[in-house]
C-alpha positions as CSV (number, residue, x, y, z in Angstrom):
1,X,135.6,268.4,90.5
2,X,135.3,268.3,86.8
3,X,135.0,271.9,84.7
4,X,133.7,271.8,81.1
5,X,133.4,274.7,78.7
6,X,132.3,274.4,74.8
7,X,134.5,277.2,73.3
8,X,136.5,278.9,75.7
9,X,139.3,276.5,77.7
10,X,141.6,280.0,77.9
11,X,138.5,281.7,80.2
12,X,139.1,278.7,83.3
13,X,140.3,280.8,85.6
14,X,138.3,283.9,85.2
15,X,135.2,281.7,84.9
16,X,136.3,279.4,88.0
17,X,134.2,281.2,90.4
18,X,131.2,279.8,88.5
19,X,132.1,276.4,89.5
20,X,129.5,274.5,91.0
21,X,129.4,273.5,94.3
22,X,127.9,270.2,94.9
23,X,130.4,268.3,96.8
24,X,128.6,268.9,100.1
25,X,124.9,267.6,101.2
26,X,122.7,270.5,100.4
27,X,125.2,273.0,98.7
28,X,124.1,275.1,96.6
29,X,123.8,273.3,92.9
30,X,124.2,275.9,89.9
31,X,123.5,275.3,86.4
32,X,125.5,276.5,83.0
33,X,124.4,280.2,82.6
34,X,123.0,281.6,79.4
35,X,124.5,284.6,77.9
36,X,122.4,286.5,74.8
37,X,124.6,288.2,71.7
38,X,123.6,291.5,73.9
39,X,126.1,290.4,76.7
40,X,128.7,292.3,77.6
41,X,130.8,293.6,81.2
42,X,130.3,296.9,80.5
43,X,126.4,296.5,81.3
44,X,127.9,297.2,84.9
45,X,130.1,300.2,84.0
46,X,126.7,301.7,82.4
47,X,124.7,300.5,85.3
48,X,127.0,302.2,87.9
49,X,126.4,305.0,85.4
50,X,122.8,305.2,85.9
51,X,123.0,305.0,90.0
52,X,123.3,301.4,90.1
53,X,121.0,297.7,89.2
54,X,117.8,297.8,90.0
55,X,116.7,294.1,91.4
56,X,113.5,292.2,91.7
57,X,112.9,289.6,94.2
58,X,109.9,287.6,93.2
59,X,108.4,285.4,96.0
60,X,109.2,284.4,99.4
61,X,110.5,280.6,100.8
62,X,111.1,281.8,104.1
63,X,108.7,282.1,107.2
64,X,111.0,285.3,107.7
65,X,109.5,289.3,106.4
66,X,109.5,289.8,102.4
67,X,111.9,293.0,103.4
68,X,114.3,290.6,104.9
69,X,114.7,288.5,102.3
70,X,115.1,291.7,99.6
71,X,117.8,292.7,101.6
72,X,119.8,289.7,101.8
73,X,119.6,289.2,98.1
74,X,120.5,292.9,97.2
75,X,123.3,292.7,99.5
76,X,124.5,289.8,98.6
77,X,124.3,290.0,94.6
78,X,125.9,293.9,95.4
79,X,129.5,292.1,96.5
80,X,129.5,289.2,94.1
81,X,129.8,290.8,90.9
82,X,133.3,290.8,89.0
83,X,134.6,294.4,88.8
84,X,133.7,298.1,90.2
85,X,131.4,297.5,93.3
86,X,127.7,299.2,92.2
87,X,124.3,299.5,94.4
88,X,122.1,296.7,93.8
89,X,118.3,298.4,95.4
90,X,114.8,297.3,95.2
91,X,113.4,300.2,94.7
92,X,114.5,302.9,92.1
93,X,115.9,306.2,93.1
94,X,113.8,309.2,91.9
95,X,115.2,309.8,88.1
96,X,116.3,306.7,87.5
97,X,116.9,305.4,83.6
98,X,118.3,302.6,83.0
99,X,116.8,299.7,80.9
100,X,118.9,296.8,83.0
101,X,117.7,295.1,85.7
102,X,117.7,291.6,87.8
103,X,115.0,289.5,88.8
104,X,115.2,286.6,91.0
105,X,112.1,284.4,91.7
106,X,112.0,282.5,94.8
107,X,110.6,278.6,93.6
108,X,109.2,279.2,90.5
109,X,106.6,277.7,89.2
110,X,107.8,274.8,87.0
111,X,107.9,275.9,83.0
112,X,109.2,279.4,83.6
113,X,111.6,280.9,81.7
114,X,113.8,283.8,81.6
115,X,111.7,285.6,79.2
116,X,109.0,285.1,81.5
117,X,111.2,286.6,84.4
118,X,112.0,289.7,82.5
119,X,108.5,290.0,81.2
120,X,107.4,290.5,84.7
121,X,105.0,287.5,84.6
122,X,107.2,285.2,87.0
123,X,104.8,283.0,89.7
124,X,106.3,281.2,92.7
125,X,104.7,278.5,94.8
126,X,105.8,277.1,98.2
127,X,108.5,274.1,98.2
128,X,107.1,271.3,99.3
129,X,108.8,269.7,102.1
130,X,111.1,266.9,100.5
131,X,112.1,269.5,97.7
132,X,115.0,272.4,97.3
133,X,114.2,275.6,97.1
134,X,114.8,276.5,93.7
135,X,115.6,280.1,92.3
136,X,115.5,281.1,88.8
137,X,117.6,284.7,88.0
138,X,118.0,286.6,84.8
139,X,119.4,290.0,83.9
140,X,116.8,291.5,81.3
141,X,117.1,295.1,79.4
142,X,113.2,295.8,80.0
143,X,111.7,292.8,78.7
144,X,114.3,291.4,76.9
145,X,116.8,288.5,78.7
146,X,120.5,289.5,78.3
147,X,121.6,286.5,80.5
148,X,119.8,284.1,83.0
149,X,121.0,281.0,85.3
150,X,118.9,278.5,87.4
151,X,119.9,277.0,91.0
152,X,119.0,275.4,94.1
153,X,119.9,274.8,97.6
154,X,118.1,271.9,100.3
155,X,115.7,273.8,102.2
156,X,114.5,274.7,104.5
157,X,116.9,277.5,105.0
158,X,116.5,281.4,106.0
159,X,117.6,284.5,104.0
160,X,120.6,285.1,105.9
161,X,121.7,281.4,105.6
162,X,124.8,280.9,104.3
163,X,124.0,278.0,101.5
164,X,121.4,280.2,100.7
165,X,123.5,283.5,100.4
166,X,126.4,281.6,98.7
167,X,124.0,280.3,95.8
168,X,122.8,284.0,95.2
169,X,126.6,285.1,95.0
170,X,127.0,282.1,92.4
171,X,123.9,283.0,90.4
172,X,125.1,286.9,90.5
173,X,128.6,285.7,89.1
174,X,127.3,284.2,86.7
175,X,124.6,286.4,85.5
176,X,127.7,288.9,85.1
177,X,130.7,287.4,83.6
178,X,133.8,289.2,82.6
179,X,134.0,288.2,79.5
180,X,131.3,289.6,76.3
181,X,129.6,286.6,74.3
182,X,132.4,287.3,71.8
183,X,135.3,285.4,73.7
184,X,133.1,282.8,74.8
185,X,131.7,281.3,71.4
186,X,128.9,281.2,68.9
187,X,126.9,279.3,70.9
188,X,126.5,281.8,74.1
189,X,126.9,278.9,76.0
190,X,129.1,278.0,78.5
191,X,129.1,275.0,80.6
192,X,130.7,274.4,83.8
């Protein structure tokens, strides 16, 4: 397997975890994140701060409850994150404050975009049967998009899958680096 990075060859091994997994039929496939100037690792310090990351899940591939498939991605994205382990939780405890959260949306609709994602406009639609399922994920400070990532995984698969739970641990990695925008580059780009 072949890693590329514009800016930042010293950051291979704590970026490595990103790398993409596409070697096997149906693995889960994801693409170069996107960091904004607003990056940086200690979004998670304040997060843990504020009782923890609130997280959206937009949509719903499987024929298995919406519940179900909240709680595989909240668990999931809670244990893949670099650094102090924080609550990930769908629903916000009673005083809760902070401006970060994550949205993930389940096959979106072709044309969306992060912004769209953290402007809580995101629309799904089902995966036709030849297709992956597709999931779009950003981290957004209320509406605006700090860092977002795109992957997919051959369907059809079930939220407790593990191609399926092993693309939402790449998509959280990436979505949090350990590194701010300011070791990476002036692009805040990265490419794996």
């Amino acid at each position: 397997m072949t890693i590329k990075m514009r800016g930042a060859a010293h950051l291979a091994g704590p970026l490595s975890v990103l790398a993409l997994v596409a070697g096997c039929a149906g693995g889960p496939v994801v693409q170069p994140v996107n960091l904004s100037s607003g990056y940086s690792p200690d979004i998670l310090n304040y997060s843990a701060g504020k009782g923890g990351m609130l997280t959206e899940v937009v949509g719903n591939p499987f024929a298995r409850p919406k519940g179900e498939l909240d709680a595989a991605v909240v668990e999931t994205a809670q244990k893949s994150h670099f650094g102090q382990k924080i609550p990930f939780f769908t629903q916000a405890p009673e005083n809760y404050t902070s401006p970060y959260r994550v949205v993930f949306a389940m096959n979106p609709v072709n044309g969306t975009s992060a912004r769209t994602l953290c402007d809580g406009k995101a629309e799904t639609r089902r995966r036709e049967p030849s297709e992956s399922d597709r999931v779009a994920a950003a981290l957004c400070a209320r509406e605006v998009v700090i860092s977002s990532v795109n992957g997919s995984v051959a369907g059809p698969l079930g939220p407790r899958d593990p191609a399926f739970t092993h693309l939402i641990a790449q998509m959280t990695q990436a979505l949090f680096p350990p590194v701010s925008t300011e070791r990476i580059g002036r692009d805040n780009k990265f490419d794996l």
